[in-house]
N, C-alpha and C positions, 0 to 999 in steps of 0.2 A: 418777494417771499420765496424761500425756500422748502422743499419738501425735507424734512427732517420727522427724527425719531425722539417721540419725547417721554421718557421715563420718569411717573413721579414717586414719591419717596414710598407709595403707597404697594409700589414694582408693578403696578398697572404699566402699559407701554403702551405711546398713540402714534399714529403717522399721520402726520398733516402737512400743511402749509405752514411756516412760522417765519413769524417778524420778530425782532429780537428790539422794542420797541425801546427800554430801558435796563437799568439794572435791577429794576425791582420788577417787571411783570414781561410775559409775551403773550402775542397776538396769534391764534392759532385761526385755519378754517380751512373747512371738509375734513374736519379727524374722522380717523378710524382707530378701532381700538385692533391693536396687533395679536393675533391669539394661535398659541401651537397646541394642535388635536394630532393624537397618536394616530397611525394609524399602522394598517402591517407591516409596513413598507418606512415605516420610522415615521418622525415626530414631520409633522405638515403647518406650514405657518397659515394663514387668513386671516380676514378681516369681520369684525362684526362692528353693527353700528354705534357710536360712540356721540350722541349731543346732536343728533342729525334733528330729533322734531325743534330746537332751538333757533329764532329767529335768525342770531346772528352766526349759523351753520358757515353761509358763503360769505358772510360780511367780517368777521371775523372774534373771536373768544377771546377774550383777555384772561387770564390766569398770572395768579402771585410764581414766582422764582421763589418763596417759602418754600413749595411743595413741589417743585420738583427736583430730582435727586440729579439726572445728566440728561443733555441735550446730544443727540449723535446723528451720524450720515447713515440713513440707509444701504444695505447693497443695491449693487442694479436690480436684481432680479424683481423685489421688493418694492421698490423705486417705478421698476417699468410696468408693476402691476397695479400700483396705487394713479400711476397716469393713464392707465387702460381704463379706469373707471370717472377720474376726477380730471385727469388732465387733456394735452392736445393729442392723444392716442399713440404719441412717437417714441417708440422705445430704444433705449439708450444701447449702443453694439457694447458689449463686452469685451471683444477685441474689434483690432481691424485687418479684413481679410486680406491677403497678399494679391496682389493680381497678377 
């Protein structure tokens, strides 16, 4: 499984884990629902919870390919804050330093 960004047709946006199991459905788990709150200082991304009291939160979600509009890569920053919570805590360098 990969962490990807899943947009449905609904323009809802989720970040999860996703298994891209067939052509007709994917396997998501531990979504978060992706959400930008203004703030003085411009528009702030985070997360609020998304299907968490569902049994199969860590097991994983099936959902149809009907209803979702595109499948995409998160950025790092995005990425290394969704494994601050769900994943092995090791955030991905954005560059690599010179020595």
């Amino acid at each position: 499984m990969t962490t990807k960004l899943v947009t449905f047709k609904t323009n809802h946006t989720i970040l999860a884990g996703v298994d891209c199991t067939s052509d007709t459905e994917i396997v998501i788990t531990k979504p978060v629902q992706v959400i930008v709150q203004p703030t003085k200082d411009g528009p702030m991304m985070g997360f609020a919870p998304f299907l968490d009291f569902a049994e199969e939160f860590n097991s994983g979600i099936k959902i149809g390919m009907e209803n979702i509009l595109c499948i995409t890569t998160p950025n790092r920053d995005l990425e290394n804050q969704y494994n601050k919570m769900f994943g092995s805590g090791i955030e991905i360098a954005s560059t690599i330093p010179k020595l």
